[in-house]
N, C-alpha and C positions, 0 to 999 in steps of 0.2 A: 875953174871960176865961173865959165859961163853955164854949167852943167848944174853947180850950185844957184847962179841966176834964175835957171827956170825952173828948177823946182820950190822956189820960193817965191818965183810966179804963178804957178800954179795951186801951192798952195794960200795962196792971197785970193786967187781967185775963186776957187773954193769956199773958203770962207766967208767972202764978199758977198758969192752965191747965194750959202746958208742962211747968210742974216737976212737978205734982200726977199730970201723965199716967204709970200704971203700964205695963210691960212685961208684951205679951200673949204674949212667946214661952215656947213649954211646956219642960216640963223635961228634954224629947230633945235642947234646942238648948243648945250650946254656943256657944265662939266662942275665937280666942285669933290671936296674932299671929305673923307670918312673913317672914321677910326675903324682899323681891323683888328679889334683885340686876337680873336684866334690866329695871326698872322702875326703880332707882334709891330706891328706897323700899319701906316696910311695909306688908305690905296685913293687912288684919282678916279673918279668915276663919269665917263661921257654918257648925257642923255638925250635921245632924239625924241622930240614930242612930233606930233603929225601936223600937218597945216594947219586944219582947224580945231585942234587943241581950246583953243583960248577963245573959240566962237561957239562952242558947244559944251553941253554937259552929262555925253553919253563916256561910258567907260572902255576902257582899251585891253588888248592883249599885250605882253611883254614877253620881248625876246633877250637872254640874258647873252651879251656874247663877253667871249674872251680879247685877250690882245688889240683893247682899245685904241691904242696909239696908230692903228693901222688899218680902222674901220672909216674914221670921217674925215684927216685930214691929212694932205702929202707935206706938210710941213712939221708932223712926229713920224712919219710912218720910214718904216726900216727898207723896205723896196720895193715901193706902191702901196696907193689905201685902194679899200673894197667900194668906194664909194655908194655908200650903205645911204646917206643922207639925198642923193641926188637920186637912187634908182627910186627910195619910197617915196621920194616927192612928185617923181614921173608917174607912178601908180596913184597916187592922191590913198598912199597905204593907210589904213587903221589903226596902227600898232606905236608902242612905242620901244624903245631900243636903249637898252644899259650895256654900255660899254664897260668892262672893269679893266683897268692898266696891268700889265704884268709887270711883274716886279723885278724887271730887268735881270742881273745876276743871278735872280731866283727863281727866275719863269722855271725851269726847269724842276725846282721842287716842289711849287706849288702847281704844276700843270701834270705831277706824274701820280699816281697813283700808289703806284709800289717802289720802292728803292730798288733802282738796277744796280746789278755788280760793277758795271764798267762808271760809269755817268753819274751814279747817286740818284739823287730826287726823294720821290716819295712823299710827299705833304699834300696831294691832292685831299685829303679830307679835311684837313686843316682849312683850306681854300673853298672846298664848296661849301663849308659851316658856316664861313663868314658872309656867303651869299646867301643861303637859307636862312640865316637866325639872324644875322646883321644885317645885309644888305636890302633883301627883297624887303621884310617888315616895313623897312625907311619908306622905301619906293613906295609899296602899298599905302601907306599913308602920308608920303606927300603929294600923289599923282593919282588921277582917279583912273586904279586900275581895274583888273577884270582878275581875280587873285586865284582861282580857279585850276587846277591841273592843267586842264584840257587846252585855257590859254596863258598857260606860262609852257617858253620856250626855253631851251639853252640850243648855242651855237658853235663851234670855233671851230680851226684847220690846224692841223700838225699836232701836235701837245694837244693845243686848243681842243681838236677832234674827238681824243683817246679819252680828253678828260671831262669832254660833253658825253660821251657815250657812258661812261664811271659814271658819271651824277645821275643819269636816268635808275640806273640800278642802286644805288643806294640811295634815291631819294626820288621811286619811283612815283610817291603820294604825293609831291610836286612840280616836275617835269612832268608835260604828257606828249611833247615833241621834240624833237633834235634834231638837228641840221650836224651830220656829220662829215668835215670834211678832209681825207687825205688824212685820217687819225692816223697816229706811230704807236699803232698795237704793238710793234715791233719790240719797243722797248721795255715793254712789260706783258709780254704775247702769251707766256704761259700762265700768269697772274688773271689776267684779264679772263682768259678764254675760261679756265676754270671758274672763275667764279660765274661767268657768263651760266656753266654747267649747271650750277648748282641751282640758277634760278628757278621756281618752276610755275611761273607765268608772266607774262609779258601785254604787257596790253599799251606800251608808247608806241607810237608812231615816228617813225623815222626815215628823214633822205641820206640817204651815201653818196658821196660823192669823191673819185679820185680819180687822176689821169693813169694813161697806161707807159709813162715815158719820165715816173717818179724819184727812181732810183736806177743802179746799176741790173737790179734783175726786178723780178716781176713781183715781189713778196708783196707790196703795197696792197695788188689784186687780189691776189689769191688771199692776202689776209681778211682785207674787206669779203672776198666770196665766201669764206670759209664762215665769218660771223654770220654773215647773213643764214647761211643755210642751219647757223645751229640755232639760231632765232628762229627761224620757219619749220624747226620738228618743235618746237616750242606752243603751236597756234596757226590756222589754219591761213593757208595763205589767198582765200580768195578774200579773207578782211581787207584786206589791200592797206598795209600797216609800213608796208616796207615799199620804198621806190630807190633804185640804185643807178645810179649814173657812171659810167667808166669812160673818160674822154680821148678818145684817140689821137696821141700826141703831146696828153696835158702832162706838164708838169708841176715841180713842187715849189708852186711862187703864189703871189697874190693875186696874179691876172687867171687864174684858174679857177678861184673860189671869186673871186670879183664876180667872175664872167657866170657863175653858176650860182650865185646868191638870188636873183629872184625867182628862176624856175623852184629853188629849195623853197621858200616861203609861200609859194603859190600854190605849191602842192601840198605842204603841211598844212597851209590856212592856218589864217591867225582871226 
């Protein structure tokens, strides 16, 4: 009985917690909804405008990221947010920031590229169609952007990563930068790397980014090294196209890609 007491104290407390917890996203971030016809559904879309957005009438970069629910505020975010709104506003950044929601249940198909045997997935194309043809178009004309390869960005960590690095390549005439971070090559590593092969030029710019303390062995590394080097027999490496970061200790959480979100952006420039 008492055993039962406190775990129904605890979960009250919990609860009480949840509701009580406020919204840490600033007042740049919006949010509002979009039909995703290639998707078969709505998706929620967060947007950061810059400080002086609304004082000026020069035009922006746009960085497209993934896994919105966990870029601006600890009140959606699953186990800390990247606090995206507070580092650009510490920078007085340029840019502005499209968050797209994942689709919960379905992250995993819309964030994979190919269908793995074990896990499924596979709808990443489906997903970045509705960013190129649907989404960005919106953005460009309701926000005065900069539409340009050079300054449109894609971004995300985990899935996110694998399937920012997939959109450069198939929609190389759009992406000209990526912010890749801790991508799960892994789960479609023979998929990806071929097609990787078959490219035969390259001219995005990209950061990598992944801890060395990811998983139970070192695949993480060696798979980000492994890309890296077939990109660089690809195009000469004094372009300076490629910057890789490996963090001694980082692991596979938000406070890793948190902590390395502005060096990324700082050095791709937006």
């Amino acid at each position: 009985m008492i055993r039962r007491l406190h775990l129904l104290l605890v979960l009250l407390f919990t609860f009480t917690n949840t509701i009580a917890q406020k919204s840490t996203a600033s007042k740049q971030v919006s949010s509002f909804t979009v039909e995703a016809p290639q998707l078969h559904s709505n998706k929620k879309i967060w947007v950061y405008l810059p400080e002086n957005y609304l004082t000026t009438k020069k035009k922006f970069s746009v960085i497209y990221m993934h896994d919105a629910q966990n870029l601006f505020d600890t009140k959606t975010s699953y186990s800390g947010e990247w606090n995206i709104d507070e580092k650009l506003d510490s920078l007085h950044a340029q840019v502005i920031v499209v968050g797209i929601e994942h689709g919960n249940e379905k992250r995993l198909e819309e964030l994979t590229p190919y269908k793995n045997e074990k896990y499924g997935g596979g709808k990443a194309d489906d997903y970045l169609e509705f960013i190129v043809k649907t989404l960005k178009p919106q953005i460009d004309k309701t926000y005065r952007t900069k539409p340009q390869k050079k300054n449109t960005l894609i971004m995300g960590s985990s899935l996110g990563g694998l399937t920012s690095y997939y959109a450069t390549l198939k929609y190389p005439e759009v992406f000209g930068k990526a912010g890749v971070f801790s991508p799960a090559f892994w789960i479609n590593r023979k998929e990806i790397f071929e097609l990787e092969q078959k490219i035969k030029k390259q001219k995005t710019k990209y950061y990598f980014l992944c801890g060395d303390k990811e998983g139970d062995d070192d695949s993480m590394v060696s798979d980000l090294n492994n890309m890296e080097h077939l990109i660089n027999t690809k195009r000469c490496y004094c372009l300076n196209l490629n910057e890789k970061k490996i963090v001694k200790g980082g692991q596979h959480n938000e406070k890793l890609w948190r902590d390395g979100f502005v060096k990324a952006i700082l050095w791709l420039g937006y």
